[in-house]
PAZA-253606 format. One line per 5 residues: number of its first residue (from 1); their letters; for each residue x, y, z of C-alpha. Coordinates in nm, 2 decimals. Each point is the difference from the previous one (the first is absolute). Example, Ala and Ser with C-alpha at 12.3 -4.5 7.8 and 13.67 -1.06 7.14 Angstrom:
1	as	1.23/-0.45/0.78; 0.14/0.34/-0.07
***
This chain:
1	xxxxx	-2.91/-3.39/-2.90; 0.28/-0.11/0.22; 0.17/0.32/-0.02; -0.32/0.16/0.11; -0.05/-0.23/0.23
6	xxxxx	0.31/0.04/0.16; -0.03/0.39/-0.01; -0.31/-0.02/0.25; 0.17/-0.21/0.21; 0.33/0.22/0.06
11	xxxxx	-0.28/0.31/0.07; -0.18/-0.24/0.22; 0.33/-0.08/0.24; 0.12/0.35/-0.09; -0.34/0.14/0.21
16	xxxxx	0.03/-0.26/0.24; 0.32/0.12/0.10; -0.10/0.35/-0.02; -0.30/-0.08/0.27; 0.28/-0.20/0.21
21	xxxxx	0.13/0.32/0.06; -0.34/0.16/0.12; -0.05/0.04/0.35; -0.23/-0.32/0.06; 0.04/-0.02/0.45
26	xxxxx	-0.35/-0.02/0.04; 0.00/0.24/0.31; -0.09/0.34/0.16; -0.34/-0.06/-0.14; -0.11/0.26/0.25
31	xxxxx	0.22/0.28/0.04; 0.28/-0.10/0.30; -0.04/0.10/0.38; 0.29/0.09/0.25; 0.31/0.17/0.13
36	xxxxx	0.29/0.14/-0.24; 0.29/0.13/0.22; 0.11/0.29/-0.24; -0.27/0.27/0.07; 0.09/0.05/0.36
41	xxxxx	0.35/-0.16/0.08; 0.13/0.09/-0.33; 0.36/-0.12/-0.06; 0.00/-0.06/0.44; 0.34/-0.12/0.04
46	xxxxx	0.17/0.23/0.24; -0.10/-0.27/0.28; 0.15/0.14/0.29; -0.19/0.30/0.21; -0.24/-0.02/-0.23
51	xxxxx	-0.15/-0.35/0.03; -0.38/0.16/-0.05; 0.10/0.03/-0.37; 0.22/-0.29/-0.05; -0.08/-0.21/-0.28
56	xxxxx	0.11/-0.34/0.13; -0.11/-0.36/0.07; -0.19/0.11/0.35; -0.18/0.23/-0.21; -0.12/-0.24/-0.26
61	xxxxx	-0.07/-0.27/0.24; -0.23/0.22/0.27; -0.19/0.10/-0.30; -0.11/-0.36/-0.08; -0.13/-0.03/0.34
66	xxxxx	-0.20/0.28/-0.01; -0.18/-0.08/-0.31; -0.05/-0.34/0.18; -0.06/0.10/0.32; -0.21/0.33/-0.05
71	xxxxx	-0.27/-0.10/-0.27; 0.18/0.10/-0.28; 0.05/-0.32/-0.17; -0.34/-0.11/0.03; -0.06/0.34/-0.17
76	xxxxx	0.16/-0.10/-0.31; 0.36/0.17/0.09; 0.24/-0.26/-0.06; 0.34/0.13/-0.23; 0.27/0.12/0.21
81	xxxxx	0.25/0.14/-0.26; 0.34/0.14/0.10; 0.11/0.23/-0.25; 0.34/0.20/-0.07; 0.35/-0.05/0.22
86	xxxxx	-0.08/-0.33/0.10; 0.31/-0.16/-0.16; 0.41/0.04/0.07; 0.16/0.24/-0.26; 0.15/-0.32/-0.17
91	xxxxx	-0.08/-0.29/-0.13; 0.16/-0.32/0.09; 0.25/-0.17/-0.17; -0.27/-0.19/-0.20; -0.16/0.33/-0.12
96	xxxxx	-0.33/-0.09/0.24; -0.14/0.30/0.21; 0.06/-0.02/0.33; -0.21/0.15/0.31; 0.15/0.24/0.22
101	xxxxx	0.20/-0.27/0.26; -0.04/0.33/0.32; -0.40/0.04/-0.04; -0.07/-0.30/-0.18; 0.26/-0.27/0.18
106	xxxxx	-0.27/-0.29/-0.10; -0.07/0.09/-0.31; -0.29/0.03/-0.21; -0.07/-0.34/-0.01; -0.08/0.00/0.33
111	xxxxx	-0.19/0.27/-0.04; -0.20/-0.18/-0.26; -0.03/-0.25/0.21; -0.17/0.16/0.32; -0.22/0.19/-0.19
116	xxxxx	-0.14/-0.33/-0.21; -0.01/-0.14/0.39; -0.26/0.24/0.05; -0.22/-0.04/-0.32; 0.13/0.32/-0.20
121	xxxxx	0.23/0.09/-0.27; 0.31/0.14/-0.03; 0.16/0.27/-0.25; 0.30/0.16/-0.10; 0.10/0.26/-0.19
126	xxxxx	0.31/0.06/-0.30; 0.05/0.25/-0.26; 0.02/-0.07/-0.39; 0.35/0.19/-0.03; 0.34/-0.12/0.13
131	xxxxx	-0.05/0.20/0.32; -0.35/0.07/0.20; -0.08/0.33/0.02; 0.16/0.03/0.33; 0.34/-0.17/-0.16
136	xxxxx	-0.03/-0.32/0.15; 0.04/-0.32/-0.29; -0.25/0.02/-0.27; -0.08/-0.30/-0.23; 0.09/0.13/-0.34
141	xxxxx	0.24/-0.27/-0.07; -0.15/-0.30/0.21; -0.36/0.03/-0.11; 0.02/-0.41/0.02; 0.20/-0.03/0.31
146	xxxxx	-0.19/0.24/0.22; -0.33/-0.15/-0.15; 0.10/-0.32/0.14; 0.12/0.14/0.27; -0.31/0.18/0.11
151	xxxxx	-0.17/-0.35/-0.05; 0.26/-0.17/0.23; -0.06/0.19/0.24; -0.40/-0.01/0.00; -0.09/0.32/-0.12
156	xxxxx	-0.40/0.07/-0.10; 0.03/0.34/-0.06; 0.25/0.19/-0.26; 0.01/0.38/0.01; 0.25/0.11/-0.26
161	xxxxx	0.12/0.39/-0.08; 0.08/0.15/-0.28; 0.29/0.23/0.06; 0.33/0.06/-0.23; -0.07/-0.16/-0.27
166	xxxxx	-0.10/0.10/-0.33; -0.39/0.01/-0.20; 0.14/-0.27/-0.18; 0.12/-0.23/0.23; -0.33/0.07/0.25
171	xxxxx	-0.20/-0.10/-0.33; 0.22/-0.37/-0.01; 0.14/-0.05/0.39; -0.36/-0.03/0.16; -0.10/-0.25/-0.25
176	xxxxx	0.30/-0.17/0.03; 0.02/0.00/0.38; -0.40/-0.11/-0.03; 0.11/-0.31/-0.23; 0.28/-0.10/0.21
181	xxxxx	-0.24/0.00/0.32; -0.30/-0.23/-0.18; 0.28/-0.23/-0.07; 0.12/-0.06/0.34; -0.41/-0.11/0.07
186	xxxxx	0.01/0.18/0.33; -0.35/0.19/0.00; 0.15/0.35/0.06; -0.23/0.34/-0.02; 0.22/0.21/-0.27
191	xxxxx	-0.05/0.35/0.12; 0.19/0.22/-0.28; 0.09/0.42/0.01; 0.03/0.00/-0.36; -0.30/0.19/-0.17
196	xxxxx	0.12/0.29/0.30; 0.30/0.04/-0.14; -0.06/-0.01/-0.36; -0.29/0.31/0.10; 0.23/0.17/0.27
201	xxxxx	0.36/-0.06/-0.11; 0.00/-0.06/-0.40; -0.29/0.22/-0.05; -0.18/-0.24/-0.22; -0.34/-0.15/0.00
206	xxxxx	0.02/-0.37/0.17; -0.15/-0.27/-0.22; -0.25/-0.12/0.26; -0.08/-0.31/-0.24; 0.31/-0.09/0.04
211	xxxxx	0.06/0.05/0.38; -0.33/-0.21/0.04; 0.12/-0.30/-0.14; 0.36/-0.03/0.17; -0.06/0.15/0.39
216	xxxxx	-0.28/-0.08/0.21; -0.02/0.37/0.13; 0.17/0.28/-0.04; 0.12/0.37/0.16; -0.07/0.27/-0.30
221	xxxxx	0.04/0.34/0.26; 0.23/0.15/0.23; 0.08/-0.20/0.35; -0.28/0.14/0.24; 0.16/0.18/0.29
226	xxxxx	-0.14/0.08/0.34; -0.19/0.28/-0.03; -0.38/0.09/-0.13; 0.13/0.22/-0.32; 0.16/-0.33/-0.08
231	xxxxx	-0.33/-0.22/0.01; -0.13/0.29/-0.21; 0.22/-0.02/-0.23; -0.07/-0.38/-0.04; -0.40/0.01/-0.01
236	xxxxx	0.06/0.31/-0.29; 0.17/-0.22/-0.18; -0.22/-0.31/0.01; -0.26/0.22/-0.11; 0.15/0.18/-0.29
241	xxxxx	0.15/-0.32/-0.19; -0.33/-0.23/0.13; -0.06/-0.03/-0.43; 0.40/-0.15/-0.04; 0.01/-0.19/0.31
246	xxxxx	-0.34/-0.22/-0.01; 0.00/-0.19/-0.26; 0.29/-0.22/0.10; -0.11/-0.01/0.41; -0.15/-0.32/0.07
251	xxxxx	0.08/-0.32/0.23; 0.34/-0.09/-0.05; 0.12/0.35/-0.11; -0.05/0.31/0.21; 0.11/0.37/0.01
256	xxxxx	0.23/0.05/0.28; -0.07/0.40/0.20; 0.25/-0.13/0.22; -0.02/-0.06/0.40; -0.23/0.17/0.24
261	xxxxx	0.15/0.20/0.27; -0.19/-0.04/0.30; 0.16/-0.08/0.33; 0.24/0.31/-0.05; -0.21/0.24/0.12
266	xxxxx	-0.06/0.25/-0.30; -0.35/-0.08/-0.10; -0.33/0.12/0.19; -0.28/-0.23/0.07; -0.12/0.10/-0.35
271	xxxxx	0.21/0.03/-0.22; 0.08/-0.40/0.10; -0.28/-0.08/-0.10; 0.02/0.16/-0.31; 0.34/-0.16/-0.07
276	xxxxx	-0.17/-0.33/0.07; -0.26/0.09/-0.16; 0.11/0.03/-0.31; 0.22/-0.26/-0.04; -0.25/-0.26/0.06
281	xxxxx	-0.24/0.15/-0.23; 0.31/-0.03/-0.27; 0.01/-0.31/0.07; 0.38/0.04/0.10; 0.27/-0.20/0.21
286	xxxxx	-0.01/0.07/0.38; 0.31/0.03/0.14; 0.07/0.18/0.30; 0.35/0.15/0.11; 0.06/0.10/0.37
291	xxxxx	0.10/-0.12/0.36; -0.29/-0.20/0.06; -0.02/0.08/0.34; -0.06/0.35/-0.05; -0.38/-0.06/-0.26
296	xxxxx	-0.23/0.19/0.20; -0.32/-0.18/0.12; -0.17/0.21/-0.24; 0.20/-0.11/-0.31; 0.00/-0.34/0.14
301	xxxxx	-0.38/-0.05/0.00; 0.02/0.16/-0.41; 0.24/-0.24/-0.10; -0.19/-0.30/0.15; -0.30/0.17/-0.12
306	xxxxx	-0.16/-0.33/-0.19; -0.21/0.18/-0.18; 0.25/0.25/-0.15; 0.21/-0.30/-0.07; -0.24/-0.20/-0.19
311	xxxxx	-0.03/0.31/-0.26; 0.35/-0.01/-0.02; 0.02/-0.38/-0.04; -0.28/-0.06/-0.25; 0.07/-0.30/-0.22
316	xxxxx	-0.12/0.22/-0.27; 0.28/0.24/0.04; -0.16/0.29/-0.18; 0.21/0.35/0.02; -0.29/0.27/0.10
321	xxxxx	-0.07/0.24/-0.22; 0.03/0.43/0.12; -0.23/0.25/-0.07; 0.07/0.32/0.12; -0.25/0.27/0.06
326	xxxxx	-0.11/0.19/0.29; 0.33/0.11/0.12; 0.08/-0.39/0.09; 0.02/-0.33/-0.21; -0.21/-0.30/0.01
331	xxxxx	0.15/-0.34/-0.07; -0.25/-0.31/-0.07; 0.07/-0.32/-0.01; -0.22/-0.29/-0.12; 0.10/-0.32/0.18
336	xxxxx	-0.19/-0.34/0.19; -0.23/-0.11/0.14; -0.19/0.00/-0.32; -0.36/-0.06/-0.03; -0.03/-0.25/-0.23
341	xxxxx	0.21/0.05/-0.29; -0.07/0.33/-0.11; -0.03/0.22/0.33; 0.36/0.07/0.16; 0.05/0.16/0.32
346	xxxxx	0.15/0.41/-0.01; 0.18/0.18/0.24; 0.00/0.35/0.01; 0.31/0.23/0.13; -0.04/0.36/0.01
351	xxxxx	0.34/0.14/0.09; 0.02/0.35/0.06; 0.41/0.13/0.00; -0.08/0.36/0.07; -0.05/0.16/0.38
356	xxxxx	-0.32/0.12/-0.07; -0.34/-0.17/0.06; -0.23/-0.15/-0.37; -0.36/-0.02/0.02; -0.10/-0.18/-0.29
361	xxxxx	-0.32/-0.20/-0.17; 0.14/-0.31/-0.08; -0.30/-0.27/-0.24; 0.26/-0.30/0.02; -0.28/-0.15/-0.27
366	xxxxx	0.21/0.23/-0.25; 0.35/-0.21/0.04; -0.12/-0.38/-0.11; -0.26/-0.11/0.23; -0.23/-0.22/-0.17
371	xxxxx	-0.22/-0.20/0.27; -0.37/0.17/-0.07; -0.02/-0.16/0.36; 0.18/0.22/0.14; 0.27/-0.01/0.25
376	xxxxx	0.14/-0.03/0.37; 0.24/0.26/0.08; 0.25/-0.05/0.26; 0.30/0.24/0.18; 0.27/-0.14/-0.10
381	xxxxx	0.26/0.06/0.36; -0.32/0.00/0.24; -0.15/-0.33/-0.19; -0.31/0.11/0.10; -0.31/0.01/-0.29
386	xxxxx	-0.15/0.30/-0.06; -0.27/-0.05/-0.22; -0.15/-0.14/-0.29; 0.00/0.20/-0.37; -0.15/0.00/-0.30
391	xxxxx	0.19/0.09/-0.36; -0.16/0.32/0.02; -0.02/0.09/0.34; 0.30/0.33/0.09; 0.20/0.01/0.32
396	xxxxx	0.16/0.33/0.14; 0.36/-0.02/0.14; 0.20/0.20/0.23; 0.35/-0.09/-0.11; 0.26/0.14/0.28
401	xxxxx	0.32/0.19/-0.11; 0.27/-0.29/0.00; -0.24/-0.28/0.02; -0.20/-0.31/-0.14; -0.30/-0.12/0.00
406	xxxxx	-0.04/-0.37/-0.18; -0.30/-0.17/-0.03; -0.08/-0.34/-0.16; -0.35/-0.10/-0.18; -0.12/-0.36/-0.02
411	xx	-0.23/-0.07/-0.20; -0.33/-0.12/0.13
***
């Protein structure tokens, strides 16, 4: 008896330890809003002439006040995240990472601290190797240190790469890195690149179980560049592996598609809102990488578009599912209000990629609907209601070439 006895004990401390390990922060329960510096000024750190693309503390620090001062914060934007060539080419003599001293002569501490000042969050970025993947110092061998580190210096937000390193250490360093980060009990968003590079680089299928229970999201395609073929490419994707990626998207653990790319002047009024469109309705993060003074007014009013952000924030954090047909897909999403317990909300976004018009029949009753009292549609980017439907009743669509239209249907 005792030797049994002590047998369930040791498996008892053994899985205790085991669920130590488990990413348990509590956060992104919705997916994350804000501004990622990568996209746009990329590794910006040829300062001089060329101060538009300069990645530096200037930068980071007009971008909090325009999320404070322009609406965006009220909007739900609130991570500012700096990603690679941030740091000196060195460590100092203590092994700790230090911040560029030219563009960054305060530190990120400071940083930190202005951007707390104004009721956001700050993030940073590293790379799981011993170099980033633009050769600055990687945190290989100071999983611990930088951990604390990144605490120290008031980090929320943890975006960490995936380059140079092997299947087998990408399948041990991000849960190691992830451990090392509960236990310094600074609530950080761990934002990983790892299922991307087992797909992309080691040409192996990523073990989304396991990515779900160590990284609160994570980037599993190419880096999106500035350019509609590139969006494509993205929305294709999310499509085709909809069956691998769902089951593990839900609050606290997100697919990534990587940043939008308005402000840099490569997207028509439409195909932004499809971009937008679809990430909301996949219930992904929002993270926006420009100049912020050069958003159009146009994108502006999208991206403080409530009601496109509430589909995007939905507690529920359902991925919609694609159907395509018609020469265009249809995602639908089931999300709140609900009616009672039993009757959710859906949104409806019929994205149409090609250059050519759709006319369609669409019976939205057919894709989970289930109030017999029908419903109230509404236009999703004019917030106007159109009319009331039945399950039965059929709507014909004109879907432009390069276009959207997203409706949502509350149940009455």
């Amino acid at each position: 008896m005792f030797c049994f006895r002590r047998a369930i004990l040791t498996l008892f401390f053994m899985f205790l330890l085991y669920e130590v390990d488990l990413l348990e922060n509590g956060l992104a329960r919705t997916p994350p809003m804000g501004w990622m510096s990568w996209g746009y000024y990329m590794c910006g750190i040829k300062c001089e002439g060329n101060e538009s693309k300069c990645l530096n503390e200037d930068l980071v620090l007009s971008v909090a006040d325009t999320f404070y001062d322009e609406g965006y914060q009220e909007a739900g934007y609130e991570y500012i995240i700096v990603d690679d060539c941030w740091s000196e080419k060195a460590r100092d003599r203590n092994g700790k990472l230090v911040a560029d001293r030219k563009r960054f002569p305060r530190g990120m501490k400071f940083l930190a601290d202005y951007i707390h000042s104004k009721g956001l969050k700050f993030g940073m970025y590293t790379n799981i190797a011993e170099v980033t993947c633009m050769r600055y110092p990687g945190s290989k061998n100071y999983l611990s240190l930088d951990a604390q580190t990144f605490a120290e210096w008031g980090v929320d937000y943890l975006k960490v790469d995936g380059c140079y390193v092997t299947e087998e250490f990408l399948n041990v360093g991000y849960i190691r890195l992830g451990k090392y980060l509960n236990e310094t009990k600074r609530p950080m968003v761990y934002s990983c690149s790892w299922p991307y590079y087992i797909e992309f680089i080691h040409r192996k299928k990523p073990d989304y179980a396991l990515i779900a229970k160590y990284c609160n999201m994570w980037r599993n395609y190419h880096d999106v560049q500035t350019s509609w073929e590139a969006m494509i490419g993205i929305v294709e994707h999310y499509r085709s592996s909809y069956g691998e990626m769902a089951p593990y998207h839900h609050p606290g653990q997100w697919n990534d598609p990587d940043m939008l790319i308005f402000g840099t002047g490569v997207l028509t009024r439409s195909q932004s809102r499809i971009q937008l469109a679809v990430y909301v309705m996949l219930s992904a993060p929002i993270l926006i990488s420009c100049d912020m003074n050069k958003i159009t007014a146009y994108e502006k009013q999208l991206l403080l578009n409530l009601d496109l952000i509430a589909v995007g924030q939905d507690p529920l954090g359902i991925m919609a599912k694609p159907y395509k047909f018609h020469g265009l897909v249809l995602w639908v999403k089931p999300h709140l209000p609900k009616k009672g317990d039993s009757y959710p909300t859906f949104s409806f976004a019929l994205v149409n990629l090609d250059i050519e018009d759709v006319r369609l029949d669409l019976k939205p009753g057919l894709y989970g609907l289930n109030s017999t009292d029908g419903y109230s549609m509404m236009d999703v980017f004019s917030g106007h209601h159109i009319k009331n439907i039945t399950l039965h009743d059929t709507i014909s669509l004109i879907v432009p070439g390069h276009d959207v239209l997203m409706y949502t249907m509350y149940p009455l």
